[in-house]
VOFI-774646 format. One record per residue: residue number from 0; residue in three letters; x, y, z of N, C-alpha, C, O, CB in turn. Coordinates in steps of 0.1 Angstrom, whole numbers, m for minus. Glycine has a CB too. Layout:
<dovos>
  seq  type     nx     ny     nz    cax    cay    caz     cx     cy     cz     ox     oy     oz    cbx    cby    cbz
  NUM   ALA      X      Y      Z      X      Y      Z      X      Y      Z      X      Y      Z      X      Y      Z
...
</dovos>
This chain:
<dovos>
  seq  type     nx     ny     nz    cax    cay    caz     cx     cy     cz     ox     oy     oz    cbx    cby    cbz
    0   UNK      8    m12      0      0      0      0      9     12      0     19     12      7    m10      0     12
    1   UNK      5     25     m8     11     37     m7      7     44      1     m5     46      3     11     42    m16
    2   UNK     19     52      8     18     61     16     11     76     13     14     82      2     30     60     20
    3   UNK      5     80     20      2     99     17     14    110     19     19    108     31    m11    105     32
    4   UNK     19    116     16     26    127     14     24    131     32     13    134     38     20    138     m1
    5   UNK     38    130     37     33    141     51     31    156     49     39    161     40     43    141     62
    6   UNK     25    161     54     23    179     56     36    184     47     35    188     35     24    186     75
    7   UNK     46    182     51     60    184     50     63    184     35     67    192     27     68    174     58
    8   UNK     58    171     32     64    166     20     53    174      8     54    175     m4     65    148     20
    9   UNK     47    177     15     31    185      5     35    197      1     34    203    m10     15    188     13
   10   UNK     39    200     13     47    214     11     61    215      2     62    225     m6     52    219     25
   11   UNK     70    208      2     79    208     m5     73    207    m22     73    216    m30     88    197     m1
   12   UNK     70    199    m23     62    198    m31     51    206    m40     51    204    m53     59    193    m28
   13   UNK     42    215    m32     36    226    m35     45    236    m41     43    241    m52     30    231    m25
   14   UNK     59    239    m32     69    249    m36     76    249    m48     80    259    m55     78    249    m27
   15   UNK     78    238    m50     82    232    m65     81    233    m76     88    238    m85     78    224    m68
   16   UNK     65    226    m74     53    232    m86     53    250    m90     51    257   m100     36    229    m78
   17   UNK     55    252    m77     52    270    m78     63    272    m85     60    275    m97     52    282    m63
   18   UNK     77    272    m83     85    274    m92     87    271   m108     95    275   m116     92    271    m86
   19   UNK     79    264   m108     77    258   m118     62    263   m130     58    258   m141     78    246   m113
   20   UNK     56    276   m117     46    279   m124     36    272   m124     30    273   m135     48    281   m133
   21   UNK     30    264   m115     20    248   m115     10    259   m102     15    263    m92     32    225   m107
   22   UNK     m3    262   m107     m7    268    m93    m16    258    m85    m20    248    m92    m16    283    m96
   23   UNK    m20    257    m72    m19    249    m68    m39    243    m76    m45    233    m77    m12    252    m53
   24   UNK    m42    253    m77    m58    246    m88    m49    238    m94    m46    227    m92    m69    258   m101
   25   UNK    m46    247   m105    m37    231   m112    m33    223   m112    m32    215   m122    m31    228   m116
   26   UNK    m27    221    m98    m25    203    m92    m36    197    m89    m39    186    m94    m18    200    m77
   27   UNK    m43    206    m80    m59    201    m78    m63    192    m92    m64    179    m93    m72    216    m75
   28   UNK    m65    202   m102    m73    199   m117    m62    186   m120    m67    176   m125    m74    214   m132
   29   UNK    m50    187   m117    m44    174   m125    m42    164   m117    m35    155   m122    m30    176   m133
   30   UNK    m48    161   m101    m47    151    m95    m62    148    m95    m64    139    m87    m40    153    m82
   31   UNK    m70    151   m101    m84    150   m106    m84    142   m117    m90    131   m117    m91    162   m109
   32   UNK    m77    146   m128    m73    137   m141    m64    127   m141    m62    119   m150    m67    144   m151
   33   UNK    m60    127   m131    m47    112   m132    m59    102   m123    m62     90   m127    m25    115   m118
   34   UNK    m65    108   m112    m76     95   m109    m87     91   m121    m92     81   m124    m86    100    m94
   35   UNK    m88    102   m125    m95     96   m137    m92     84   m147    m97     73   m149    m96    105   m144
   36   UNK    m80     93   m153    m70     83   m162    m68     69   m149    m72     57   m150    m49     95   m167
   37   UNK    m65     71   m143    m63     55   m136    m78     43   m135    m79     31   m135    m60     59   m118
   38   UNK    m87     57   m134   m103     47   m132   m102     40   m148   m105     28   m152   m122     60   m130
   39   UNK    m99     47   m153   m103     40   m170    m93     34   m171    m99     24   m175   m104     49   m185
   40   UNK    m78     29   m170    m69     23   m172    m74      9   m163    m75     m2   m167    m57     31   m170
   41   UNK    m78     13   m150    m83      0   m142    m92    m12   m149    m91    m25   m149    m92      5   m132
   42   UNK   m103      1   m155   m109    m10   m161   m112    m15   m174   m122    m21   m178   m117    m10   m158
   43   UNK   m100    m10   m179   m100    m19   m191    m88    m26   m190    m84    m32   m200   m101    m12   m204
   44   UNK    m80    m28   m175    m70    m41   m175    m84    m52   m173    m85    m64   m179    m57    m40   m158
   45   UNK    m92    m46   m166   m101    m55   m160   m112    m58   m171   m121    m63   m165   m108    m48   m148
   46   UNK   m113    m58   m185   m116    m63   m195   m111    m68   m200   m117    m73   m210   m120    m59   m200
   47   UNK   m101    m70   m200    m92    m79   m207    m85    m90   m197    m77    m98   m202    m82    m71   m215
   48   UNK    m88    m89   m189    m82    m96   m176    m95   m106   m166    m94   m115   m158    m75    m81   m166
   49   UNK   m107    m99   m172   m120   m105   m169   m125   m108   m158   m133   m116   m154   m121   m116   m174
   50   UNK   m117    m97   m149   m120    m99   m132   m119    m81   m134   m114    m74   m142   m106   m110   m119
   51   UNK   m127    m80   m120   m129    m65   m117   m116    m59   m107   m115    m61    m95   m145    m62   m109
   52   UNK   m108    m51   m118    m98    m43   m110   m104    m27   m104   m112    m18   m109    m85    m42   m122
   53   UNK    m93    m28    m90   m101    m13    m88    m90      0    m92    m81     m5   m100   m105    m12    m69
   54   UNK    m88     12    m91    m82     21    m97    m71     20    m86    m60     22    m90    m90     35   m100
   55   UNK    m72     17    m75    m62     11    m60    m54      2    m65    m42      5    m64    m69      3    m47
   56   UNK    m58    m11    m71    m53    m22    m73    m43    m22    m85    m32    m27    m87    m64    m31    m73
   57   UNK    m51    m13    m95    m41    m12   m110    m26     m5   m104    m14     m9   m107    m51      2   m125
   58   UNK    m30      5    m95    m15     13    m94     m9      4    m84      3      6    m83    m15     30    m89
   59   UNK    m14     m3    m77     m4    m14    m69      0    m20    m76     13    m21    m76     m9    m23    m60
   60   UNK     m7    m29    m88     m3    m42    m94      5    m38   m102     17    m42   m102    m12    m51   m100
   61   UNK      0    m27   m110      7    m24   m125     16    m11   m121     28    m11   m118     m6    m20   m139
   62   UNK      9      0   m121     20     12   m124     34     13   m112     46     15   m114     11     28   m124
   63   UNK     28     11   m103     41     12    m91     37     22    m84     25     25    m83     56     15    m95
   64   UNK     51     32    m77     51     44    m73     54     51    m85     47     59    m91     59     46    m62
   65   UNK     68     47    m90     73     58   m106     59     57   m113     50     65   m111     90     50   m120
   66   UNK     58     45   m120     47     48   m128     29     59   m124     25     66   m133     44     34   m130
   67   UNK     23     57   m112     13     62   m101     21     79   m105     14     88   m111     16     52    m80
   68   UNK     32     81   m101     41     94   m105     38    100   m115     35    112   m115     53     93   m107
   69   UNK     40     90   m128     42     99   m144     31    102   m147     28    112   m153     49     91   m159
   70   UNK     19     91   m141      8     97   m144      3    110   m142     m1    118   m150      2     91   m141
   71   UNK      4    110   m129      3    126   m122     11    139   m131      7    150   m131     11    125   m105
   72   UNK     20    135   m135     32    143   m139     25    146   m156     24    158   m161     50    133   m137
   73   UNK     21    137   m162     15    135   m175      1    146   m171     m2    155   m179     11    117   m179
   74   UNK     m6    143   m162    m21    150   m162    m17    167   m158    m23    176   m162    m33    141   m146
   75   UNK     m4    168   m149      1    183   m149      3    188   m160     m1    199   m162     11    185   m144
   76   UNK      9    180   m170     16    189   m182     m2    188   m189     m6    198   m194     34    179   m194
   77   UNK     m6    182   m189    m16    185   m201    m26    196   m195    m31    203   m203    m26    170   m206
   78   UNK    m30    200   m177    m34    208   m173    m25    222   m172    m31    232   m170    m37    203   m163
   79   UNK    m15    223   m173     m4    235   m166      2    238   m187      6    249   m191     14    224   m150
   80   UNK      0    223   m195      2    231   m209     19    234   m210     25    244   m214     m7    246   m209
   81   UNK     23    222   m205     40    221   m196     43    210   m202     41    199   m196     43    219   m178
   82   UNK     48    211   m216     57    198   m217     68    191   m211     72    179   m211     60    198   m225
   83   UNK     72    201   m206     90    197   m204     85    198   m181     95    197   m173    109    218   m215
   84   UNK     75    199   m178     74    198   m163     80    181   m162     92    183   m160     56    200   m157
   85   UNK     79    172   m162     88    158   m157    101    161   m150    105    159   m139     92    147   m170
   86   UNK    107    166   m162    122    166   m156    128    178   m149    139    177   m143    132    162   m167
   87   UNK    120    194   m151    117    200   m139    111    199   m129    113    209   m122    115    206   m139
   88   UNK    100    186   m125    101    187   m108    103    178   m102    103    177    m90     90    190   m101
</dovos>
């Protein structure tokens, strides 16, 4: 199971983004789209896999933490309109 970001680490994090121009709606809006993108990735492992996966279980089984990451990082750039955000934050 994955852990939650402590206070701390949210903050670092938030600061980041800011430097990077990411405001924090726009994390909001792109941690909105990566759960999304994960609900639909869930379940179409889970059609082709023929058992019901949950959007929990896909990023356990399949993406990881890196992967669970790029997603997020992918739903920023397409919210924030940031191609090159990955390897600045």
């Amino acid at each position: 199971m994955f852990r939650e970001l402590t206070p701390d680490e949210r903050q670092v994090l938030a600061d980041r983004l800011a430097i990077q121009g990411v405001t924090p709606q726009q994390f909001a809006k792109a941690q909105e789209l990566a759960r999304t993108l994960s609900g639909a990735l869930a379940r179409a492992c889970g059609d082709v896999t023929g058992r019901s996966v949950t959007p929990v279980e896909f990023i356990e089984e399949v993406l990881g933490v890196e992967g669970a990451g790029r997603l997020v990082v992918y739903a920023l750039r397409e919210v924030a309109g940031r191609r090159d955000l990955y390897r600045d934050v």
